[in-house]
ZAVEXVEX-538479 format. One record per atom (N, C-alpha, C): x, y, z; residue number from 0; atom name. Coordinates in steps of 0.05 Angstrom, whole numbers, plus 5000, padded with zeros to 4 digits. Example, Ala and Ser with C-alpha at 12.3 -4.5 7.8 and 13.67 -1.06 7.14 Angstrom:
% ZAVEXVEX-538479
{{5264, 4886, 5156}, 0, "N"},
{{5246, 4910, 5156}, 0, "CA"},
{{5264, 4934, 5156}, 0, "C"},
{{5257, 4955, 5142}, 1, "N"},
{{5273, 4979, 5143}, 1, "CA"},
{{5258, 5001, 5157}, 1, "C"},
This chain:
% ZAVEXVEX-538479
{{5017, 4977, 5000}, 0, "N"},
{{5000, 5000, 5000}, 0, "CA"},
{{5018, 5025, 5000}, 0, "C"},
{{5015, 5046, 4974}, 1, "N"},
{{5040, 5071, 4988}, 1, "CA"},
{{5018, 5088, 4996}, 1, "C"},
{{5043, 5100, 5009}, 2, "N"},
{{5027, 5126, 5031}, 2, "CA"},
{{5027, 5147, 5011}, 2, "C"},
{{5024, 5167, 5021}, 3, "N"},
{{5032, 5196, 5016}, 3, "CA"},
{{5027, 5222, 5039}, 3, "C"},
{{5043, 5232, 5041}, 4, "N"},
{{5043, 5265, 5057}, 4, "CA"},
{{5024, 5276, 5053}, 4, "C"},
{{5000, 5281, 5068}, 5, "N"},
{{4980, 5306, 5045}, 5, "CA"},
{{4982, 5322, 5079}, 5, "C"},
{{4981, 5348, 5068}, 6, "N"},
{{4983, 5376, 5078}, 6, "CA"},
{{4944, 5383, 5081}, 6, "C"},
{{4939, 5386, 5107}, 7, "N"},
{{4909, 5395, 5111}, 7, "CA"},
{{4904, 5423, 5126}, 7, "C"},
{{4902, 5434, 5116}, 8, "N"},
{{4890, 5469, 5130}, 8, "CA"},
{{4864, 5458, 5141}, 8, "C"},
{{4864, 5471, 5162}, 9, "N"},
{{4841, 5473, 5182}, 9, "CA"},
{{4841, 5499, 5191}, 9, "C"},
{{4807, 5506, 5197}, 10, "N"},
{{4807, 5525, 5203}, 10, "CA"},
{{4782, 5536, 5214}, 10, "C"},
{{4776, 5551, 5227}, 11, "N"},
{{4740, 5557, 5243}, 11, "CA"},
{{4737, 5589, 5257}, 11, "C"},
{{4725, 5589, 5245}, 12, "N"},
{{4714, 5623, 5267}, 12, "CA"},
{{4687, 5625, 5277}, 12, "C"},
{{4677, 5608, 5286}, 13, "N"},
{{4644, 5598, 5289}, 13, "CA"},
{{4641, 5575, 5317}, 13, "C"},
{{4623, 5581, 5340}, 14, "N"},
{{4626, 5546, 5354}, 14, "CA"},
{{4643, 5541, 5365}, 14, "C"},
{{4669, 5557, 5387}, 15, "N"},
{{4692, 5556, 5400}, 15, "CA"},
{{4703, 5538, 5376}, 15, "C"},
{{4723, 5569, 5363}, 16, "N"},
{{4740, 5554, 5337}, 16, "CA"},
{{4761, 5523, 5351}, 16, "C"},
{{4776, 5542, 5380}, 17, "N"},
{{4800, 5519, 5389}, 17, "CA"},
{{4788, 5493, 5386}, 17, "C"},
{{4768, 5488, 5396}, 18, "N"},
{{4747, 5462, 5403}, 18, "CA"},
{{4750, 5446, 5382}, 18, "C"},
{{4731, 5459, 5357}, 19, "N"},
{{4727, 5452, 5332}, 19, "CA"},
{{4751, 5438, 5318}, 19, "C"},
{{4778, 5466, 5321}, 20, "N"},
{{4801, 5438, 5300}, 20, "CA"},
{{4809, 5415, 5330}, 20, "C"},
{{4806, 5415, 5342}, 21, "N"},
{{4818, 5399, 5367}, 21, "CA"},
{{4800, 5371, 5361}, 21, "C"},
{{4774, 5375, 5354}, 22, "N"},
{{4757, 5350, 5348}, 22, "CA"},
{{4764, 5335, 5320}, 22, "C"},
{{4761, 5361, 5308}, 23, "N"},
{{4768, 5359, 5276}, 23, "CA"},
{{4798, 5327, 5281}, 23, "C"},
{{4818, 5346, 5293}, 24, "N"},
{{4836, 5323, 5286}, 24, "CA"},
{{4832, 5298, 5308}, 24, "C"},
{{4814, 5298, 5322}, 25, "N"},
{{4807, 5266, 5332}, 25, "CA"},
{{4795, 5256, 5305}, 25, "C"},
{{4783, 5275, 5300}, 26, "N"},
{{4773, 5257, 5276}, 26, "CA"},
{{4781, 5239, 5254}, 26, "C"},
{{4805, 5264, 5252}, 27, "N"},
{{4826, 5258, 5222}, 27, "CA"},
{{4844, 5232, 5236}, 27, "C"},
{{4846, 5236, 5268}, 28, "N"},
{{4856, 5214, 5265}, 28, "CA"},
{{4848, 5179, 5269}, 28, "C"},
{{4831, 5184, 5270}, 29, "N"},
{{4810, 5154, 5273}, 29, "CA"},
{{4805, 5150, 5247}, 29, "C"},
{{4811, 5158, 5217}, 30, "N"},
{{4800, 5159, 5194}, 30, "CA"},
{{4823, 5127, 5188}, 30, "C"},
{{4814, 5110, 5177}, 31, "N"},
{{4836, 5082, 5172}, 31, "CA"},
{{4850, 5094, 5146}, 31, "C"},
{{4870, 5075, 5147}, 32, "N"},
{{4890, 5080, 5127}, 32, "CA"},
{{4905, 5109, 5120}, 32, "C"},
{{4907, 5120, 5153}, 33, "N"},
{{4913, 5149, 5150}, 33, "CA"},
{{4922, 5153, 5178}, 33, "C"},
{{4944, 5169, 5183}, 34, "N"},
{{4955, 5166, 5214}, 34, "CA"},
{{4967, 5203, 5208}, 34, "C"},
{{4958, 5216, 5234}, 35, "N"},
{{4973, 5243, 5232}, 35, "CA"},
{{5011, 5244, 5240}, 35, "C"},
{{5014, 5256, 5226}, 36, "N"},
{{5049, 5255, 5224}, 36, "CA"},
{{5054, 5279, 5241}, 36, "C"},
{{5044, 5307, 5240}, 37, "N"},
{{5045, 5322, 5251}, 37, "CA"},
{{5029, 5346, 5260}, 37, "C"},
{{5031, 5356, 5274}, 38, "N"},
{{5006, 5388, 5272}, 38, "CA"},
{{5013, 5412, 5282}, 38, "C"},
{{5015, 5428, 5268}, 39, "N"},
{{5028, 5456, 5279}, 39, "CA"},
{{5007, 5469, 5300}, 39, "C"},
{{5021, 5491, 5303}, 40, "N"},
{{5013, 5510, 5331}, 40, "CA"},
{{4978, 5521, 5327}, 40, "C"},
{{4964, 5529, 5340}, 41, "N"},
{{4943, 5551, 5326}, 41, "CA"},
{{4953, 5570, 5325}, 41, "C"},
{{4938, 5578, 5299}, 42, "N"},
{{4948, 5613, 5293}, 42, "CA"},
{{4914, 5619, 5294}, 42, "C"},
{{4924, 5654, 5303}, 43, "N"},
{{4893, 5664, 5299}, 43, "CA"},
{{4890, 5686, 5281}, 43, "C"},
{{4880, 5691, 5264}, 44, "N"},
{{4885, 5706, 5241}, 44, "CA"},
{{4853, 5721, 5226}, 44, "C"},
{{4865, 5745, 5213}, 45, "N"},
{{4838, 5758, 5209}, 45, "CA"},
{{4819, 5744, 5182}, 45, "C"},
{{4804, 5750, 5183}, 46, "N"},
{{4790, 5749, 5160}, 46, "CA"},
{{4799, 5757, 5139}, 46, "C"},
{{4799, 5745, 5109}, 47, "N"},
{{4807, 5756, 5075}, 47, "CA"},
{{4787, 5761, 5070}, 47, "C"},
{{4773, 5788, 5057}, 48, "N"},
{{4764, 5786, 5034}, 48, "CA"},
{{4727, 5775, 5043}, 48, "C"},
{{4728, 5772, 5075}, 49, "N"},
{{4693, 5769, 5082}, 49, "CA"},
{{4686, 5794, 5074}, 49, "C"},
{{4648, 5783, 5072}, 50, "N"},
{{4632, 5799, 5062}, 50, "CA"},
{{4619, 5806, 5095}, 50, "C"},
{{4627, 5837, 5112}, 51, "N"},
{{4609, 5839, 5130}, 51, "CA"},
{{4637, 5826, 5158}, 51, "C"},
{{4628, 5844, 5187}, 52, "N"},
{{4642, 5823, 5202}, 52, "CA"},
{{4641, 5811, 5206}, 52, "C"},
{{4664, 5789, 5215}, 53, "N"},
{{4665, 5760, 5226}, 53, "CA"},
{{4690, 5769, 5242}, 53, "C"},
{{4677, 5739, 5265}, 54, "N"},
{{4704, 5743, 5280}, 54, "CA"},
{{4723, 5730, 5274}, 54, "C"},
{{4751, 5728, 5287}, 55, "N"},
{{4780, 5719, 5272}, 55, "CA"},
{{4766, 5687, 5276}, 55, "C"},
{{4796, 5683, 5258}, 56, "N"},
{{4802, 5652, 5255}, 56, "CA"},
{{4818, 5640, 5270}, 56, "C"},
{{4815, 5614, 5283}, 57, "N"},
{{4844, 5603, 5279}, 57, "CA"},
{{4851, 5571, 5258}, 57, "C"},
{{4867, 5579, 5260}, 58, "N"},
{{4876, 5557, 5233}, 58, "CA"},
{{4900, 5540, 5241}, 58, "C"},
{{4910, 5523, 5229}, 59, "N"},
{{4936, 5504, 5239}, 59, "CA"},
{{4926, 5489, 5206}, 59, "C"},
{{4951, 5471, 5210}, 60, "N"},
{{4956, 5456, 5187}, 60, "CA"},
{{4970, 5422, 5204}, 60, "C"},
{{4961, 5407, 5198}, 61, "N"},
{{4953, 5372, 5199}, 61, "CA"},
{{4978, 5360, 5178}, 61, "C"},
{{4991, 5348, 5184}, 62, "N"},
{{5007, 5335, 5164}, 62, "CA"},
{{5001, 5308, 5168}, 62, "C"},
{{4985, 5296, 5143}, 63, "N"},
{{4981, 5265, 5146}, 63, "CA"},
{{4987, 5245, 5134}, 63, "C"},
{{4993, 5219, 5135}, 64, "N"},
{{5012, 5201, 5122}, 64, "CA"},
{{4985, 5181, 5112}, 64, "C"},
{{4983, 5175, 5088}, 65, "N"},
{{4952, 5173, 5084}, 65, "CA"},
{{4950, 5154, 5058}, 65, "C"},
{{4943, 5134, 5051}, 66, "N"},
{{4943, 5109, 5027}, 66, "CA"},
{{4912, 5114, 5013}, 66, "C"},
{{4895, 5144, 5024}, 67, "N"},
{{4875, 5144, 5007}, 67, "CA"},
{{4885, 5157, 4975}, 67, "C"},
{{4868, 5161, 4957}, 68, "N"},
{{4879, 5173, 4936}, 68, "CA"},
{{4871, 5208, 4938}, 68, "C"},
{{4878, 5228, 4926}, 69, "N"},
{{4872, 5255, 4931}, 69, "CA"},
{{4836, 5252, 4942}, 69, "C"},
{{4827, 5246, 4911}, 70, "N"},
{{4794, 5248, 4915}, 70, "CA"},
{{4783, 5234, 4934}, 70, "C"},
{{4790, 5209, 4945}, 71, "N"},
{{4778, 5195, 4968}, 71, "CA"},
{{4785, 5217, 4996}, 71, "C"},
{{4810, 5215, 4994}, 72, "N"},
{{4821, 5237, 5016}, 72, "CA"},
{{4805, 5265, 5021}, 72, "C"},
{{4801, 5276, 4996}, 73, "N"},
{{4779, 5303, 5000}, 73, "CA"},
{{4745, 5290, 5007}, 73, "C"},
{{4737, 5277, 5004}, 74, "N"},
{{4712, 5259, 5006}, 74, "CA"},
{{4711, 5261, 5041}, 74, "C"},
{{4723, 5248, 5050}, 75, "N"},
{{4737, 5241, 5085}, 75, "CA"},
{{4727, 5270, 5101}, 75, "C"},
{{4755, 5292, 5088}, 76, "N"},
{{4760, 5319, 5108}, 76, "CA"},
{{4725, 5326, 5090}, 76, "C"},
{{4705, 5327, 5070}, 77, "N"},
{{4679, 5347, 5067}, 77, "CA"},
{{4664, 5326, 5083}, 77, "C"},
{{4669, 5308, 5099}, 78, "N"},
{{4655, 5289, 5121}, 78, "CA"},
{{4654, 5300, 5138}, 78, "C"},
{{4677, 5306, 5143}, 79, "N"},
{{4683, 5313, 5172}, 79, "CA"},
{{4676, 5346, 5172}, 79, "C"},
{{4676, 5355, 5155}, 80, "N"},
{{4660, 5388, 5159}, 80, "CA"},
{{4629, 5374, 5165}, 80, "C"},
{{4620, 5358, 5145}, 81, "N"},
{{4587, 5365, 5161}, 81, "CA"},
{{4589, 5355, 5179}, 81, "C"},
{{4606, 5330, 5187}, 82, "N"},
{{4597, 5332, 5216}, 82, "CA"},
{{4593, 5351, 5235}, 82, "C"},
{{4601, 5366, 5237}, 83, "N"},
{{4615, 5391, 5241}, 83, "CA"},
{{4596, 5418, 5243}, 83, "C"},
{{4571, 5408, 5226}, 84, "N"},
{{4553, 5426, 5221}, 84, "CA"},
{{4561, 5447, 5190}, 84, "C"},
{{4588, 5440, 5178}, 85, "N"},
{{4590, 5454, 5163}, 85, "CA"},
{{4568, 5453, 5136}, 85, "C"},
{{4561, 5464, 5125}, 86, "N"},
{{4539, 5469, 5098}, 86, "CA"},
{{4558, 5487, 5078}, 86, "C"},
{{4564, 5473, 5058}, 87, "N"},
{{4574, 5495, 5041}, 87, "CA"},
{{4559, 5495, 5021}, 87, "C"},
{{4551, 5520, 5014}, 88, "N"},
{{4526, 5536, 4991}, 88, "CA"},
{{4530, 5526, 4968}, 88, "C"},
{{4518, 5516, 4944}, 89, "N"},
{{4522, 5512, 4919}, 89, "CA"},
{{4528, 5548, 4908}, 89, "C"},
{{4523, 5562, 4910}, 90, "N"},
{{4524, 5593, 4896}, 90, "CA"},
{{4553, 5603, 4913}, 90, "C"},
{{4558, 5620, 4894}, 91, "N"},
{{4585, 5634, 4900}, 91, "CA"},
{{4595, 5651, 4914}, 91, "C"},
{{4573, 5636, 4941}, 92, "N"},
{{4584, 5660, 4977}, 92, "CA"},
{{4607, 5640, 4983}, 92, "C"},
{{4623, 5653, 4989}, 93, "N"},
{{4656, 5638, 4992}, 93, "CA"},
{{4657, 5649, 5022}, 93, "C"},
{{4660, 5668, 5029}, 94, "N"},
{{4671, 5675, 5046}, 94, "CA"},
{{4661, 5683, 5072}, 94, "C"},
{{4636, 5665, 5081}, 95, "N"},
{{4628, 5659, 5103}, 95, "CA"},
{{4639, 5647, 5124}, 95, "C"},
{{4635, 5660, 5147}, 96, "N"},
{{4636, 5650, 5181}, 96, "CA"},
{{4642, 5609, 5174}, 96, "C"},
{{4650, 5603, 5185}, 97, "N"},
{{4655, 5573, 5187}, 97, "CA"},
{{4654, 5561, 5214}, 97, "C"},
{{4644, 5534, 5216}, 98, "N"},
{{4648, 5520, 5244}, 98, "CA"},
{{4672, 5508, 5240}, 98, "C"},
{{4673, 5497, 5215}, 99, "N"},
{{4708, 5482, 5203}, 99, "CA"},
{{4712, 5478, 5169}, 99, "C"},
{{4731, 5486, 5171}, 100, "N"},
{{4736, 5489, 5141}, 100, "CA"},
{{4771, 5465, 5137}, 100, "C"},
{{4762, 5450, 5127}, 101, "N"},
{{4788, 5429, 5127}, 101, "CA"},
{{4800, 5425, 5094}, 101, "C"},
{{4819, 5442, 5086}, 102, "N"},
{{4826, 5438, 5061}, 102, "CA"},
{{4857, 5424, 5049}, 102, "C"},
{{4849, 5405, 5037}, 103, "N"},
{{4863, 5388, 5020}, 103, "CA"},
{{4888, 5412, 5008}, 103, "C"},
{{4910, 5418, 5019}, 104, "N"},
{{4927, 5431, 5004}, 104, "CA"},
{{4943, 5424, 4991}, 104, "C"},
{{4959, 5403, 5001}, 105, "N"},
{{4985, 5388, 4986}, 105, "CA"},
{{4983, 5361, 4984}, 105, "C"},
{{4988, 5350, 4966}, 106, "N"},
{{4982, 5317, 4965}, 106, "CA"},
{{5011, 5307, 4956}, 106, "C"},
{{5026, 5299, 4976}, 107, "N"},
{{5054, 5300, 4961}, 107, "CA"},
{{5063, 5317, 4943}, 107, "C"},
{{5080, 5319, 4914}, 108, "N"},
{{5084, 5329, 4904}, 108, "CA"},
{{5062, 5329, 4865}, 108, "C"},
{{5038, 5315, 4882}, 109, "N"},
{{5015, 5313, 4860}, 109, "CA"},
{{5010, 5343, 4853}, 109, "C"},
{{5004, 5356, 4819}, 110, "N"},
{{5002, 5381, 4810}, 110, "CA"},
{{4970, 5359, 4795}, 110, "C"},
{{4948, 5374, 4800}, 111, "N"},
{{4926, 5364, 4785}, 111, "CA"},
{{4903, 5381, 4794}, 111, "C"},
{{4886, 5383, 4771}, 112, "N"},
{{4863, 5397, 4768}, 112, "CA"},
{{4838, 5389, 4752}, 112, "C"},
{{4814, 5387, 4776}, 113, "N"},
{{4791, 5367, 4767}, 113, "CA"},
{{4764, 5383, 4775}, 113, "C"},
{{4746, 5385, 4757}, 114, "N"},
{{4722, 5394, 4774}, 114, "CA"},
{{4713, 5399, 4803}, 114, "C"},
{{4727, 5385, 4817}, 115, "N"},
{{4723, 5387, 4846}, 115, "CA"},
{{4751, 5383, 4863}, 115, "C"},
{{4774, 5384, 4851}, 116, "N"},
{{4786, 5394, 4870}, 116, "CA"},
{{4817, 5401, 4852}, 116, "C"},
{{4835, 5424, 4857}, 117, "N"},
{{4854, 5429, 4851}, 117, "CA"},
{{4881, 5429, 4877}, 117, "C"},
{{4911, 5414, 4858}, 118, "N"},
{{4925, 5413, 4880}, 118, "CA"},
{{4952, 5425, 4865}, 118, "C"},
{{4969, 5443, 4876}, 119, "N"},
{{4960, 5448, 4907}, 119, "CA"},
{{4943, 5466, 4905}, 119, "C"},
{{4928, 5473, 4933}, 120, "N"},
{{4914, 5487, 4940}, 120, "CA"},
{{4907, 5512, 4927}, 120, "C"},
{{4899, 5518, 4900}, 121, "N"},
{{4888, 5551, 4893}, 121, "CA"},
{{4897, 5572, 4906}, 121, "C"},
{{4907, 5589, 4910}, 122, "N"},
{{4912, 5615, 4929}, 122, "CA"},
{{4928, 5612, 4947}, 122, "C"},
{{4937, 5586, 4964}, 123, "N"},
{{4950, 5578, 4990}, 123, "CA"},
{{4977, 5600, 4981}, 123, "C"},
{{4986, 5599, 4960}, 124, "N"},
{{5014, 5613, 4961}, 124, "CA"},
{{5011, 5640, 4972}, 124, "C"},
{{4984, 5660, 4971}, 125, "N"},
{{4985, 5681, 4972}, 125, "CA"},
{{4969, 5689, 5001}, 125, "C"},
{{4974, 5666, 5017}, 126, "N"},
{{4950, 5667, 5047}, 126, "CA"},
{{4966, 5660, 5073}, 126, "C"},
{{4974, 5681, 5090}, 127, "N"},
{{4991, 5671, 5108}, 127, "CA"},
{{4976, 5653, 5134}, 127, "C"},
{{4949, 5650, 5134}, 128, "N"},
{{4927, 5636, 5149}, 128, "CA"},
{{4942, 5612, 5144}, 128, "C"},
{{4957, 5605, 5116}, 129, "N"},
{{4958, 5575, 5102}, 129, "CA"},
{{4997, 5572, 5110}, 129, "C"},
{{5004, 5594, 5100}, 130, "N"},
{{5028, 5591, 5098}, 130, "CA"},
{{5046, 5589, 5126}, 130, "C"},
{{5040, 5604, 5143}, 131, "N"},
{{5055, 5599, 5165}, 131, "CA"},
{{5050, 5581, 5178}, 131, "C"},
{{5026, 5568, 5189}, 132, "N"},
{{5012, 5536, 5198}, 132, "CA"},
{{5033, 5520, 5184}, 132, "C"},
{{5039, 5516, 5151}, 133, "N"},
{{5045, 5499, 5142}, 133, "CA"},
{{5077, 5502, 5142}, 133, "C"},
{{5094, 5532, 5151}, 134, "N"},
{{5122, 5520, 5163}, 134, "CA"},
{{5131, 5513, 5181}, 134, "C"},
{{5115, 5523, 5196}, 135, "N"},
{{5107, 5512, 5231}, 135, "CA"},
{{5109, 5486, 5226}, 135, "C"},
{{5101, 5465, 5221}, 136, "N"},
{{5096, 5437, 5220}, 136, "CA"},
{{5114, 5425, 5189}, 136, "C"},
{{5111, 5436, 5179}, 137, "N"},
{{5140, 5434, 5152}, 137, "CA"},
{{5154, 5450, 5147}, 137, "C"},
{{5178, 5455, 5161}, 138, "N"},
{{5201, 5477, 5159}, 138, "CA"},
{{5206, 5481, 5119}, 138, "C"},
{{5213, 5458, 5112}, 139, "N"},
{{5217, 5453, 5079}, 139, "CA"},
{{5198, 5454, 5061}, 139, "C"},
{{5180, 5455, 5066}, 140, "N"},
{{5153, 5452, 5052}, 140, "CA"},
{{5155, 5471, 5029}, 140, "C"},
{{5154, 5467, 4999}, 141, "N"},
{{5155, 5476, 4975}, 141, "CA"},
{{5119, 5465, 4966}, 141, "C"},
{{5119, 5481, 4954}, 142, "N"},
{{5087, 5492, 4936}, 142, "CA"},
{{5096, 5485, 4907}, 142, "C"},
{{5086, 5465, 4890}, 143, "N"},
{{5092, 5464, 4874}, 143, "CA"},
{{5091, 5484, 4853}, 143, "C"},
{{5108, 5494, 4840}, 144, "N"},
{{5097, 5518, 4814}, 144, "CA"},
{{5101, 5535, 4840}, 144, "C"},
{{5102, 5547, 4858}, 145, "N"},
{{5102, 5572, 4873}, 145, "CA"},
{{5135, 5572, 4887}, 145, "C"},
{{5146, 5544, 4901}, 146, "N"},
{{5169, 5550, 4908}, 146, "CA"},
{{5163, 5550, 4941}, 146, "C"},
{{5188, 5551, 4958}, 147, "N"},
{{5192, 5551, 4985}, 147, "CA"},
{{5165, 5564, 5002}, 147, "C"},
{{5160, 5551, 5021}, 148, "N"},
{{5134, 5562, 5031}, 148, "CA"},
{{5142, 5593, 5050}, 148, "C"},
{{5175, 5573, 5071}, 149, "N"},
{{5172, 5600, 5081}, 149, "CA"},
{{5181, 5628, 5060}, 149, "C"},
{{5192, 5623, 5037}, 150, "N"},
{{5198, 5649, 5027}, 150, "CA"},
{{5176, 5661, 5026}, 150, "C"},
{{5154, 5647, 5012}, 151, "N"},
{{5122, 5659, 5007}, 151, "CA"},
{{5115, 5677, 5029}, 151, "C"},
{{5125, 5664, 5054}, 152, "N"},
{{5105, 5675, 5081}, 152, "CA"},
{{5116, 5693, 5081}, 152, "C"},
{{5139, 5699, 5085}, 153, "N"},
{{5150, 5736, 5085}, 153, "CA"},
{{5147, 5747, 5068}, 153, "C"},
{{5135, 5748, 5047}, 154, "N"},
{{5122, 5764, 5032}, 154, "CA"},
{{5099, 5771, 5030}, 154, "C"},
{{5078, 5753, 5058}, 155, "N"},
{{5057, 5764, 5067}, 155, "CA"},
{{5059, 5772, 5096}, 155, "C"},
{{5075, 5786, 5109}, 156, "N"},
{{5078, 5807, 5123}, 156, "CA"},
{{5047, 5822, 5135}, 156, "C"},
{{5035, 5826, 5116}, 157, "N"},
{{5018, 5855, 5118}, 157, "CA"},
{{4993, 5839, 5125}, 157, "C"},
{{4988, 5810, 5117}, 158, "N"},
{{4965, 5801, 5139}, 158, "CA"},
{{4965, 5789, 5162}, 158, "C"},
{{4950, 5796, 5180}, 159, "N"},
{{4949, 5800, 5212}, 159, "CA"},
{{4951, 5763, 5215}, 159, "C"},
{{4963, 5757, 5229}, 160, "N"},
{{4965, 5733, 5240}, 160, "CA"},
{{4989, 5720, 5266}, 160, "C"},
{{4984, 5707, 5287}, 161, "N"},
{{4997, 5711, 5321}, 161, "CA"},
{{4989, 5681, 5324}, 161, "C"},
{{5013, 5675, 5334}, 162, "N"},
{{5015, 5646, 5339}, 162, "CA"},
{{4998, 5649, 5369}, 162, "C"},
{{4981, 5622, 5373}, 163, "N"},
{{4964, 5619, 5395}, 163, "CA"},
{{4970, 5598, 5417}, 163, "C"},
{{4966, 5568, 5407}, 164, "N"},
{{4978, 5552, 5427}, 164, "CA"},
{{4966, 5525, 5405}, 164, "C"},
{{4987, 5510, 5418}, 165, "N"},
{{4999, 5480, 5403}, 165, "CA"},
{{4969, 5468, 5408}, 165, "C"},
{{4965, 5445, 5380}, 166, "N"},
{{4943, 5426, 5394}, 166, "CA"},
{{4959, 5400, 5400}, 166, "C"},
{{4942, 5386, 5419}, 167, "N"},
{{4957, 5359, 5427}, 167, "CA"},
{{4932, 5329, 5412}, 167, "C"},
{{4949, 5317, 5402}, 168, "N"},
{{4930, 5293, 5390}, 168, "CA"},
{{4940, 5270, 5411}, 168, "C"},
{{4918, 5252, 5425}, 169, "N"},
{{4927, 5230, 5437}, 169, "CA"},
{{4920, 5210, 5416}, 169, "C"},
């Protein structure tokens, strides 16, 4: 069976966010054929680009060692949002309040693009919500087509984001 590395953003501003990824990764890790490798700190970080206030985020990034394939693997983490209570809209409100938002960023060094999911991650290069979580927990971590993650992150400087406190997985 091979594995692979896949890189998971998590993230919530809705429902005691800490709570939410703290369950989230009980979750991720009871999922078979998938074991967490690592998990960075929480960060708490502002909102992009919402429509209206919301309150901050916090986010972390999940590194998991995982024998599903991309698409089964994204199937799993939009499970584990509704459990979650998450509902995501068929129409093009993106940028709503969340109880958990769990996104498929890096799947090894897989570059692919399908109706329902693109890797890596769309935008991650340009989002320090994504980028610092993911040197935190992958010092080396390269973005395919984009290059070194932490270079990326210092060049987002200008959005608000403060490390919070480590999660613990038993």
């Amino acid at each position: 069976m091979t594995r692979v590395v896949a890189y998971i953003g998590l993230g919530s501003n809705l429902a005691h966010p800490r709570r939410q990824l703290a369950r989230a990764l009980t979750r991720l890790a009871r999922m078979p054929r998938t074991r967490i490798v690592a998990v960075s700190r929480n960060f708490v970080t502002a909102p992009i680009g919402a429509e209206g206030a919301q309150p901050d985020y916090i986010n972390a990034v999940a590194a998991l060692s995982t024998a599903f394939s991309p698409h089964a693997l994204l199937a799993r983490l939009l499970a584990v949002e509704r459990r979650h209570g998450r509902r995501r809209p068929r129409d093009s409100r993106r940028k709503l309040a969340r109880s958990l938002d769990l996104d498929l960023l890096l799947y090894g060094r897989v570059r692919m693009r399908s109706p329902s999911l693109e890797l890596p991650h769309p935008r991650m290069h340009e989002r320090a919500f994504v980028l610092r979580p993911l040197v935190d927990v992958a010092p080396a971590a390269a973005i395919p087509g984009h290059g070194l993650a932490s270079r990326l992150a210092r060049g987002l400087r200008d959005q608000r984001i403060a490390v919070t406190r480590r999660h613990v997985v038993h």
